[in-house]
mmCIF file of the C-alpha atoms, coordinates in Angstrom:
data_MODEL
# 
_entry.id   MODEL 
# 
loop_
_atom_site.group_PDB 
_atom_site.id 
_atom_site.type_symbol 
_atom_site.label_atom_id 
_atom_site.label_alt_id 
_atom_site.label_comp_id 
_atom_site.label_asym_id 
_atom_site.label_entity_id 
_atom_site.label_seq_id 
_atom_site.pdbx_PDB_ins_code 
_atom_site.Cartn_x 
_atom_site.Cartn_y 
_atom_site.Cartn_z 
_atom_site.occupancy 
_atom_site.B_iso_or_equiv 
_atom_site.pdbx_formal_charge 
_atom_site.auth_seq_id 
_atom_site.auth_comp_id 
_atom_site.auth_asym_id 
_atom_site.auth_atom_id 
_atom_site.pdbx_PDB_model_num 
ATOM 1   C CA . UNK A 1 1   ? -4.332  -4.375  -11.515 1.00 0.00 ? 1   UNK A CA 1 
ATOM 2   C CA . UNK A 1 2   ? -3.721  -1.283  -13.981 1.00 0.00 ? 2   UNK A CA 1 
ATOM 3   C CA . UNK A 1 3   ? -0.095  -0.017  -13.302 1.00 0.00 ? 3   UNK A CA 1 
ATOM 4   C CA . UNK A 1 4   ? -0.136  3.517   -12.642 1.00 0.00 ? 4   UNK A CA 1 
ATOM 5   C CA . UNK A 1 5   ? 2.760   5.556   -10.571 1.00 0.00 ? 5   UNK A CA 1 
ATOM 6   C CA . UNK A 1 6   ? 2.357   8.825   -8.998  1.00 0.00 ? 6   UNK A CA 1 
ATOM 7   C CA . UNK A 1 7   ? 4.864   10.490  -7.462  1.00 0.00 ? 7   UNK A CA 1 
ATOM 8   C CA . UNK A 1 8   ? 3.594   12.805  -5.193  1.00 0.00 ? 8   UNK A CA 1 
ATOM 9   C CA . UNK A 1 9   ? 7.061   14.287  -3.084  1.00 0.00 ? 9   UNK A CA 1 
ATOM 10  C CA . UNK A 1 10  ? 9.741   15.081  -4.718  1.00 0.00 ? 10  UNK A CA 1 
ATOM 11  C CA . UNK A 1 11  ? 12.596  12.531  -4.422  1.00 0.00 ? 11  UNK A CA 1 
ATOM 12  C CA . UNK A 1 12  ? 16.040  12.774  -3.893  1.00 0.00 ? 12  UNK A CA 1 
ATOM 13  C CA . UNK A 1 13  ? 19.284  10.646  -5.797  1.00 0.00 ? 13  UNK A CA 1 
ATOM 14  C CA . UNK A 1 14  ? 18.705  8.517   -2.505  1.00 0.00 ? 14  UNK A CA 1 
ATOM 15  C CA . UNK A 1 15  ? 15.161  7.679   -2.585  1.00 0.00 ? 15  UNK A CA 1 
ATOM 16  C CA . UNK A 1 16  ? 14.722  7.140   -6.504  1.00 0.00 ? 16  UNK A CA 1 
ATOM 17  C CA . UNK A 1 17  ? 12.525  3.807   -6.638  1.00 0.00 ? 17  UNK A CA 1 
ATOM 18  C CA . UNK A 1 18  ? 15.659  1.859   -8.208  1.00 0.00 ? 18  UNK A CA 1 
ATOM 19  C CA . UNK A 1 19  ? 17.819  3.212   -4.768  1.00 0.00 ? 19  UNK A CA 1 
ATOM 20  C CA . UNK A 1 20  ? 15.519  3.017   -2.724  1.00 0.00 ? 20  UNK A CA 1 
ATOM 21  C CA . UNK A 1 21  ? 16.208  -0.341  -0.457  1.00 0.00 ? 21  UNK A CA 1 
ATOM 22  C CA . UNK A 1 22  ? 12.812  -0.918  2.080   1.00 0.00 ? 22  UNK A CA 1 
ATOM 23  C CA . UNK A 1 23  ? 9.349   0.370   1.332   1.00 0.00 ? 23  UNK A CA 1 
ATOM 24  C CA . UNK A 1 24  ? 5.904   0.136   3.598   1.00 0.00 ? 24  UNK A CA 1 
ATOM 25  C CA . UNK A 1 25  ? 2.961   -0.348  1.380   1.00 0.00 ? 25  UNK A CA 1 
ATOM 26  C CA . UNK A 1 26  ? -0.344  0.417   2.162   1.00 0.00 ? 26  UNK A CA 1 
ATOM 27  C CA . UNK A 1 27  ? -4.394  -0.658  0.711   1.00 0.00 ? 27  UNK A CA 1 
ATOM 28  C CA . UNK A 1 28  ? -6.134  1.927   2.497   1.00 0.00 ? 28  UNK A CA 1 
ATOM 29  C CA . UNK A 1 29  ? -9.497  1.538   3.756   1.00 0.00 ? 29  UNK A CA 1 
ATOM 30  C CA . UNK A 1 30  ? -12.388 2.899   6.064   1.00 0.00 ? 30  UNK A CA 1 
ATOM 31  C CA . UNK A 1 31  ? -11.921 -0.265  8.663   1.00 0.00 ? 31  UNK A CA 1 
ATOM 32  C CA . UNK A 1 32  ? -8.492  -1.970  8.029   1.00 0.00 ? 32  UNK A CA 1 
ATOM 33  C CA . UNK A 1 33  ? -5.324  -0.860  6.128   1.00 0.00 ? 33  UNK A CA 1 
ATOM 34  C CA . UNK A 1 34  ? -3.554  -3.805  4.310   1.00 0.00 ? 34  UNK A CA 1 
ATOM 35  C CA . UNK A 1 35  ? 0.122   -3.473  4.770   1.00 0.00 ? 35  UNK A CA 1 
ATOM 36  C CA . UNK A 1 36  ? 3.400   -4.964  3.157   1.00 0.00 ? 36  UNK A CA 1 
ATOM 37  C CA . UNK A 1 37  ? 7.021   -4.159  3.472   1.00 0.00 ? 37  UNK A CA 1 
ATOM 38  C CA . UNK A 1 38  ? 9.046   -4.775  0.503   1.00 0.00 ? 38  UNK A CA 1 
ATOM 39  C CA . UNK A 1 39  ? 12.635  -4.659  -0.770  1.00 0.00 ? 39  UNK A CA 1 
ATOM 40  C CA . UNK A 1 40  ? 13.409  -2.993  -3.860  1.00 0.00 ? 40  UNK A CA 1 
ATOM 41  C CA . UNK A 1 41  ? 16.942  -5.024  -4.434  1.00 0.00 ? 41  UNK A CA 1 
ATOM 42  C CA . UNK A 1 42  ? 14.119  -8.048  -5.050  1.00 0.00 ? 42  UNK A CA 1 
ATOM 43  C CA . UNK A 1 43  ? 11.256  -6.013  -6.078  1.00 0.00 ? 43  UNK A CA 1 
ATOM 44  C CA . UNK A 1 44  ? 9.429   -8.565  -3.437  1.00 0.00 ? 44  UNK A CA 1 
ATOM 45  C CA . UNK A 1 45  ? 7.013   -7.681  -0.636  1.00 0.00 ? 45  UNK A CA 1 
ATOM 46  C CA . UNK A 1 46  ? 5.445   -9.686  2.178   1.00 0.00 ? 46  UNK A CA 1 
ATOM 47  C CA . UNK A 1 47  ? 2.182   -8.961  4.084   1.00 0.00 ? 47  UNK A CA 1 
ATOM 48  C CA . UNK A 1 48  ? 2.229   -7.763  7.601   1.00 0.00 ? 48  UNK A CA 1 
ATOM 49  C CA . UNK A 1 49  ? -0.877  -7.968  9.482   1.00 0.00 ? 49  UNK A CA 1 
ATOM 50  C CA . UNK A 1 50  ? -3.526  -5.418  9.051   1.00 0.00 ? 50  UNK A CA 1 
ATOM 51  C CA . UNK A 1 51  ? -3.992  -2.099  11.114  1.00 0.00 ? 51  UNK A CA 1 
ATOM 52  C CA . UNK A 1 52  ? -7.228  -1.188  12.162  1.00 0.00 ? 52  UNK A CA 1 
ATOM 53  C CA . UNK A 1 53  ? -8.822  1.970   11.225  1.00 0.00 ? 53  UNK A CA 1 
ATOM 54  C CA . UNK A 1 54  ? -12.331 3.845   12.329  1.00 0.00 ? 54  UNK A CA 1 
ATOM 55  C CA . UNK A 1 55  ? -13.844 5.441   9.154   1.00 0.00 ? 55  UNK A CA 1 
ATOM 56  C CA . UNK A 1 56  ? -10.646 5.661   7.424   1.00 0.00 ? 56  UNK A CA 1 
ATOM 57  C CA . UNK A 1 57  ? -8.690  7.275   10.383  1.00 0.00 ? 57  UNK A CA 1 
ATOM 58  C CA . UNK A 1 58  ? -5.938  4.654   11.426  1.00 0.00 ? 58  UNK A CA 1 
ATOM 59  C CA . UNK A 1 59  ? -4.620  3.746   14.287  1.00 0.00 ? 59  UNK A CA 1 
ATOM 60  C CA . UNK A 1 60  ? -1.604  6.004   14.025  1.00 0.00 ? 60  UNK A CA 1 
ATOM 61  C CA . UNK A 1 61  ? 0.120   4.848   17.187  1.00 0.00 ? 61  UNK A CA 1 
ATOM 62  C CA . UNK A 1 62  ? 0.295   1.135   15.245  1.00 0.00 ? 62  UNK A CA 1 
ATOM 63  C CA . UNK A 1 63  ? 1.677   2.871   11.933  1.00 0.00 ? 63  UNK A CA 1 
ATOM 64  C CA . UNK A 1 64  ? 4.369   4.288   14.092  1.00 0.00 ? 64  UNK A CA 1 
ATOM 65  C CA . UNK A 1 65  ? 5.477   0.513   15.228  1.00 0.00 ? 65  UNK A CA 1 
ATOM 66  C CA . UNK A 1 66  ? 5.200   -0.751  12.152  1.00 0.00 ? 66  UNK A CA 1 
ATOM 67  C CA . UNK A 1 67  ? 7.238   2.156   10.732  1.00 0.00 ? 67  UNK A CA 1 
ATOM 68  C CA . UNK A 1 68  ? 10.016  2.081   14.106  1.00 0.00 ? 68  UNK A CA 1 
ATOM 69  C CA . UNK A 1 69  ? 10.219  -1.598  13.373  1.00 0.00 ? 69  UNK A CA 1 
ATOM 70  C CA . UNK A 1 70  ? 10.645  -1.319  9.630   1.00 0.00 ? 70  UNK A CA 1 
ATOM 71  C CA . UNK A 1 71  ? 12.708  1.321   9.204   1.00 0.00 ? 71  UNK A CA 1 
ATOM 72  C CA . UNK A 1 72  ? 10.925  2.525   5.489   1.00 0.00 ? 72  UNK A CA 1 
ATOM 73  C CA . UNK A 1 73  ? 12.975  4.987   2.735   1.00 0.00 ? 73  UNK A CA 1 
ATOM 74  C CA . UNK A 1 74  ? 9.231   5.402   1.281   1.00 0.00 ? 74  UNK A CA 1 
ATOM 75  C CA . UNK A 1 75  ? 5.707   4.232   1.514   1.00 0.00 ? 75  UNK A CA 1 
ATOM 76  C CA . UNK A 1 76  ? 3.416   3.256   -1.403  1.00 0.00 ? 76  UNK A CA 1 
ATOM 77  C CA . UNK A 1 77  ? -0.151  3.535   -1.115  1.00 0.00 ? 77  UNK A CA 1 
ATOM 78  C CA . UNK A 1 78  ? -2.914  2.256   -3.418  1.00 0.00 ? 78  UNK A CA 1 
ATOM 79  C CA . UNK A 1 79  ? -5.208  4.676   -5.055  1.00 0.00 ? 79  UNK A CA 1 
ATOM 80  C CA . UNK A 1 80  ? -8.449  3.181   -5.311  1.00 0.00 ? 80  UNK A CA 1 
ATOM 81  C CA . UNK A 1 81  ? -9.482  4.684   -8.645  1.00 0.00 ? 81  UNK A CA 1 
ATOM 82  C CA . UNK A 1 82  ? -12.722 3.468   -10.687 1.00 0.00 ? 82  UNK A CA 1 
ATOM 83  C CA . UNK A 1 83  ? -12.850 1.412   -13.502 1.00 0.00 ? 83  UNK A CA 1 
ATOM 84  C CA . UNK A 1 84  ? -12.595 4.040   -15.659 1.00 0.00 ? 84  UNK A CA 1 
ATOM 85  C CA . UNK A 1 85  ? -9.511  5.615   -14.477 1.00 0.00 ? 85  UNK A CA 1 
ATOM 86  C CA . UNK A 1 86  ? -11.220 8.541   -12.476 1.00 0.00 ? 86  UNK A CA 1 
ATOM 87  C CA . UNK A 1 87  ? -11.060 9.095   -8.827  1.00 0.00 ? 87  UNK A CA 1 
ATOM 88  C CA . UNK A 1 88  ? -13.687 9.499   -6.634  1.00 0.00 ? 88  UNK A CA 1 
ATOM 89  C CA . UNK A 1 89  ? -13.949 10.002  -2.682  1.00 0.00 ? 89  UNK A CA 1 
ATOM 90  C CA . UNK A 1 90  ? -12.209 7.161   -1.728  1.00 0.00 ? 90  UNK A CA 1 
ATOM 91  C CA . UNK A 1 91  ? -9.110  8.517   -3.974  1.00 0.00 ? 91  UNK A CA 1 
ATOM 92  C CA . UNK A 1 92  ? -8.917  11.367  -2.062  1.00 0.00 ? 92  UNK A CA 1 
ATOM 93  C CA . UNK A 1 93  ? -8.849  9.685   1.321   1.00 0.00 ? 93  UNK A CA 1 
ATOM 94  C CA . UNK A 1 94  ? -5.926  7.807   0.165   1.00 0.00 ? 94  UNK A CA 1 
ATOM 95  C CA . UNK A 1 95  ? -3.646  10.918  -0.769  1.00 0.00 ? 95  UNK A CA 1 
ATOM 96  C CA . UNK A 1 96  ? -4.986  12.578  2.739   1.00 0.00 ? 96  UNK A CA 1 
ATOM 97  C CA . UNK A 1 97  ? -3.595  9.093   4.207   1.00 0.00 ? 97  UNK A CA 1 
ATOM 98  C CA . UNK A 1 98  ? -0.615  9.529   2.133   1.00 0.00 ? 98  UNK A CA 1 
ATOM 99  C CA . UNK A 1 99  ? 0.149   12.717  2.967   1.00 0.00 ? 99  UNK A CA 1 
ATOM 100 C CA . UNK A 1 100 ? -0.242  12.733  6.679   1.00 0.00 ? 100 UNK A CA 1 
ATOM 101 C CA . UNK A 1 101 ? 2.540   9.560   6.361   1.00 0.00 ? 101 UNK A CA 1 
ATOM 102 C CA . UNK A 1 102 ? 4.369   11.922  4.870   1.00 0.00 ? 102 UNK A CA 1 
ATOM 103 C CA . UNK A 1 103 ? 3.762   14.682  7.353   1.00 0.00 ? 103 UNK A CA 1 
ATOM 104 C CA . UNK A 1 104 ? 4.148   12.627  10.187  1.00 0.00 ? 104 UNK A CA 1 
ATOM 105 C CA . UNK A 1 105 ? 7.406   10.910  9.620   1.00 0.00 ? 105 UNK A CA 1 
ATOM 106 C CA . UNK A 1 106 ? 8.841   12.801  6.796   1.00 0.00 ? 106 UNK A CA 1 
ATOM 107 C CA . UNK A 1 107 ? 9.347   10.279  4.238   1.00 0.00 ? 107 UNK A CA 1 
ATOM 108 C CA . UNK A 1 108 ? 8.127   10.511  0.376   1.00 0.00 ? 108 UNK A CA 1 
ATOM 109 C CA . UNK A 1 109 ? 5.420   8.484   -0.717  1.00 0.00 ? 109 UNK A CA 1 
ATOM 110 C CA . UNK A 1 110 ? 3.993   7.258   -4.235  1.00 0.00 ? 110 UNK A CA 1 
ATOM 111 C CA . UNK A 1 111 ? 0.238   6.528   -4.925  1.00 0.00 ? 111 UNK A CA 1 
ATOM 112 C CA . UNK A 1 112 ? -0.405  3.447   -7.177  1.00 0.00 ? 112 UNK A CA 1 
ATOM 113 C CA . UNK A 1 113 ? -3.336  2.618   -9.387  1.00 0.00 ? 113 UNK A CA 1 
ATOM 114 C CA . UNK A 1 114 ? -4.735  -0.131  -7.183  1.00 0.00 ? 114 UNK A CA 1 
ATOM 115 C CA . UNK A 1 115 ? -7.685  -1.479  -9.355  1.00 0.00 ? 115 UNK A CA 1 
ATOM 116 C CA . UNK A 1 116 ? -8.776  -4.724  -8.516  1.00 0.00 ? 116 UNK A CA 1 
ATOM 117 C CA . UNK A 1 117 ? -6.255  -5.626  -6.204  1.00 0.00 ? 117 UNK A CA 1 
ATOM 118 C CA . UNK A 1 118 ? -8.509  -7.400  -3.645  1.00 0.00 ? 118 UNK A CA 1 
ATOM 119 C CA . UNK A 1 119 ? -10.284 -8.880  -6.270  1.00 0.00 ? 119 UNK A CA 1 
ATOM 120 C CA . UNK A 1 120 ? -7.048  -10.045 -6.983  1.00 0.00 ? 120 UNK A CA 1 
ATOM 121 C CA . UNK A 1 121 ? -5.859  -11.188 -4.125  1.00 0.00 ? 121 UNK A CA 1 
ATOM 122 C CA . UNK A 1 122 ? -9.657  -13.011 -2.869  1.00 0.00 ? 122 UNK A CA 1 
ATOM 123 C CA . UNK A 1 123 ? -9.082  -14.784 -6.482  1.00 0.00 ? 123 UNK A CA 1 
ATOM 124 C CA . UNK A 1 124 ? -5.148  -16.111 -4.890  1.00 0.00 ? 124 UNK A CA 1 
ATOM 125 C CA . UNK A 1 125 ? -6.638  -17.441 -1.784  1.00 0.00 ? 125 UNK A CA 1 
ATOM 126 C CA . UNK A 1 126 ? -9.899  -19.297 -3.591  1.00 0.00 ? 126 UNK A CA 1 
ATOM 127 C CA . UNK A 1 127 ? -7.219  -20.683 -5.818  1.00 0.00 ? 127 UNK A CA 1 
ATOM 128 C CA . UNK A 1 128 ? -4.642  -21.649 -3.162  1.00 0.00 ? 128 UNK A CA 1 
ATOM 129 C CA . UNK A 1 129 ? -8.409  -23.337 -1.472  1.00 0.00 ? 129 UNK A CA 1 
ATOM 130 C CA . UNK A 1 130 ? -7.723  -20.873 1.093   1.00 0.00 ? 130 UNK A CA 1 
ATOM 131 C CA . UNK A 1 131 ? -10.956 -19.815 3.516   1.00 0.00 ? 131 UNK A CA 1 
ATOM 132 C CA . UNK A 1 132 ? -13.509 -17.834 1.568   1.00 0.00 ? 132 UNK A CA 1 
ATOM 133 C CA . UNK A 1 133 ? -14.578 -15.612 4.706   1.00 0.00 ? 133 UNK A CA 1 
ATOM 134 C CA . UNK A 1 134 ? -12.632 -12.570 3.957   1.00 0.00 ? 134 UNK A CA 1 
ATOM 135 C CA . UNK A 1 135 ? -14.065 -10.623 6.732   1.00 0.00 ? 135 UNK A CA 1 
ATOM 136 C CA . UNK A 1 136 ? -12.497 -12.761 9.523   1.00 0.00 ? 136 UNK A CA 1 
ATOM 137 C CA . UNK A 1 137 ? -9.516  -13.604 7.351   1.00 0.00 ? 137 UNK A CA 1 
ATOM 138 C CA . UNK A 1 138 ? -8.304  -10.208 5.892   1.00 0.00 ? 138 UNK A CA 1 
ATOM 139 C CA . UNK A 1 139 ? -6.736  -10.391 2.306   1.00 0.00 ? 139 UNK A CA 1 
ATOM 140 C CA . UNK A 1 140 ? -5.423  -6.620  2.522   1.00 0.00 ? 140 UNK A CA 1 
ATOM 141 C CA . UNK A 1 141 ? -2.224  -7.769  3.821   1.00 0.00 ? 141 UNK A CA 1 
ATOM 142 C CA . UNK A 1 142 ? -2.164  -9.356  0.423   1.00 0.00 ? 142 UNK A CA 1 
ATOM 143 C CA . UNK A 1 143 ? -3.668  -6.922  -1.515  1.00 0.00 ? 143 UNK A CA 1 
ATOM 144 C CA . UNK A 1 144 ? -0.697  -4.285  0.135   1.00 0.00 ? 144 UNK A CA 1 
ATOM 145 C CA . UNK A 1 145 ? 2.023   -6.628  -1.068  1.00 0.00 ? 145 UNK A CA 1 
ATOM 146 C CA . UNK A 1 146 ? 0.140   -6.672  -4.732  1.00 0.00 ? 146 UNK A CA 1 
ATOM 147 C CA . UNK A 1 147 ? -0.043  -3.135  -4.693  1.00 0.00 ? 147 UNK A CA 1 
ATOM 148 C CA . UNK A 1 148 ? 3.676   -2.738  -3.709  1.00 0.00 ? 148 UNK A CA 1 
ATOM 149 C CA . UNK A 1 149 ? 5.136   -5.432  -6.428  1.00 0.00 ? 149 UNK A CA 1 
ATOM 150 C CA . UNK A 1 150 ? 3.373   -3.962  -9.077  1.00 0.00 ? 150 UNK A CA 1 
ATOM 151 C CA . UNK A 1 151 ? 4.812   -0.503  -7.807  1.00 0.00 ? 151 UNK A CA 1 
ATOM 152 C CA . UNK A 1 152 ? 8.518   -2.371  -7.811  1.00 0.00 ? 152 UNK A CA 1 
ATOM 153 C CA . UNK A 1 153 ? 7.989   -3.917  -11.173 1.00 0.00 ? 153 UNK A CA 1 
ATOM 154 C CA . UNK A 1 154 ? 6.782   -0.469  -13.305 1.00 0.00 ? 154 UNK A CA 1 
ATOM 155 C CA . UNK A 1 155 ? 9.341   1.851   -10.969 1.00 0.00 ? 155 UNK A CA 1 
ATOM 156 C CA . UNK A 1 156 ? 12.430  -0.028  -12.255 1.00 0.00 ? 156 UNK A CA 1 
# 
């Protein structure tokens, strides 16, 4: 995964990534949204169990939980950009995503160059001899904790 960090609202002394103590993460897609909470003191992350989403619309009452539960400072989402470094639709369904977090519970976000991450994360299950049927055994939990290490690691 290329590391790329976006800041997209503006942050405060408080919510600077090296203050800032519990962050969501999120690998957006059209069907399921990988997510992770991490800790910026440890610059770990675990995963938390997918939420479901209908053509890239979540289910917003399941964010909320997750979010009540969790108690976030900021979210992280990965940018899906190409190979090449430009965006393309999927990109801009992520920032919409990231915004409307944003919108919704008032709390800055960051967009992070996500390339490859479930590649990544299929290629730590195969070598853990984990189950290779990634459609009944989602790896975007993982792929959300990726995303939000790598964020942790370059934001420090």
């Amino acid at each position: 995964m290329t590391a790329s960090i976006s800041t997209e609202t503006p942050l405060n002394d408080n919510q600077k990534p090296n203050t800032v103590r519990s962050v969501l993460g999120f690998d957006f897609g059209t069907t399921r949204m990988g997510v992770a909470i991490g800790q910026s003191i440890t610059g770990t992350a675990q995963p938390l169990d997918p939420i479901k989403a209908k053509d890239g619309i979540p289910n917003w009452d399941e964010i909320t939980k997750v979010v009540e539960e969790w108690k976030p400072d900021a979210f992280v989402v990965g940018l899906p950009l190409d190979m090449d470094g430009s965006e393309n639709e999927m990109c801009q369904r992520a920032r919409k995503f990231a915004k409307r977090l944003h919108g919704r519970f008032n709390l800055p976000y960051h967009m992070m160059d996500e390339r490859l991450s479930s590649y990544e994360a299929k290629g730590h299950v195969i070598a853990r001899g984990g189950n290779r049927n990634f459609k009944d055994n989602s790896v975007d939990g993982l792929a959300a904790q990726m995303i939000l290490e790598t964020w942790f690691a370059e934001s420090v």
